[in-house]
C-alpha positions as CSV (number, residue, x, y, z in Angstrom):
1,X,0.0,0.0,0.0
2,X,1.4,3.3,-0.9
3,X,0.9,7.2,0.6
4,X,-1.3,9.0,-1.9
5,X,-1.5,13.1,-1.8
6,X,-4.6,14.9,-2.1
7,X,-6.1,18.2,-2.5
8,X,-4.9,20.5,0.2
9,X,-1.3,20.0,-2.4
10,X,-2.9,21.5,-5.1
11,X,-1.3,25.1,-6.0
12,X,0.9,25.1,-3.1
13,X,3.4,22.3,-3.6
14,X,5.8,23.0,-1.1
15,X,8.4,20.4,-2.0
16,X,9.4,19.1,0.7
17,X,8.0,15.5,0.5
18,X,10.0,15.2,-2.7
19,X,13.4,16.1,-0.7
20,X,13.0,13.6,1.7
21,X,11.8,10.5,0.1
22,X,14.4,8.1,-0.2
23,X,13.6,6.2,-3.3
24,X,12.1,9.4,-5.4
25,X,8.9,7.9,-6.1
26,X,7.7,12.0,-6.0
27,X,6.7,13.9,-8.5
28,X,5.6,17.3,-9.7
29,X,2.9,17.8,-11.5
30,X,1.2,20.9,-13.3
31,X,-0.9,21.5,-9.9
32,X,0.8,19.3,-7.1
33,X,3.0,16.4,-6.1
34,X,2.4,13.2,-6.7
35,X,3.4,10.0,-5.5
36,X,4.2,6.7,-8.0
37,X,2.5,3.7,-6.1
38,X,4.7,0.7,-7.3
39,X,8.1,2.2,-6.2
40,X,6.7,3.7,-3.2
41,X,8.0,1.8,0.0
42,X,5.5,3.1,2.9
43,X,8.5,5.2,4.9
44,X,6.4,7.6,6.1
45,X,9.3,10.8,5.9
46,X,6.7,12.4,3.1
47,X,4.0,12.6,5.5
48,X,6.1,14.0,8.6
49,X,7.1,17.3,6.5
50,X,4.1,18.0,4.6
51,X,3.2,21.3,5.9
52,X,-0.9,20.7,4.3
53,X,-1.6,17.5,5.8
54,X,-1.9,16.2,2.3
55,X,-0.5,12.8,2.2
56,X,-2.2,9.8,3.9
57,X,-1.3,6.4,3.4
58,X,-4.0,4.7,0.8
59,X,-6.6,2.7,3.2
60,X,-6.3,5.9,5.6
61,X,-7.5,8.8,3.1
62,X,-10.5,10.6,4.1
63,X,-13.6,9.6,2.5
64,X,-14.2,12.8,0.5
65,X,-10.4,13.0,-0.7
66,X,-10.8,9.5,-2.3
67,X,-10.2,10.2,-6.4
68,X,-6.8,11.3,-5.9
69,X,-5.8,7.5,-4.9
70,X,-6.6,7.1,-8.7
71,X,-5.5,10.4,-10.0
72,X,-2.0,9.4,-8.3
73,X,-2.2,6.0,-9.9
74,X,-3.4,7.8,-13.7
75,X,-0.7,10.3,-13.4
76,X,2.4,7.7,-14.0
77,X,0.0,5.5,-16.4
78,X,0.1,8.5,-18.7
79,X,3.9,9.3,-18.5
């Protein structure tokens, strides 16, 4: 199971879960970050430093944030 990030990224992409993560499964996108599901390892260090409360791990997001587990998972389809 991976960490997905949701809406409170959009527009303000910060960064700083892209600095830390240690296998750079991160990336930016026009709006926000977003985070590749099969090379994410579940570390956690994205979560600690997002300064939005954006990123939850995948079974944990909030009910109404739930189509950004699949806009995550469309974003590196379409790459």
């Amino acid at each position: 199971m991976a960490f997905v990030i949701t809406s409170p990224c959009i527009g303000e992409k910060y960064g700083e879960c892209a600095e830390v993560c240690p296998v750079d499964c991160i990336e930016e996108g026009e709006e926000m970050f977003f985070i590749n599901p099969d090379i994410c390892i579940d570390c956690g260090a994205c979560e600690a430093v997002c300064p939005v409360t954006a990123i939850f791990m995948e079974d944990e997001v909030p009910d109404e944030e739930h189509e950004y587990i699949e806009l995550n998972r469309r974003f590196f389809e379409e790459k």
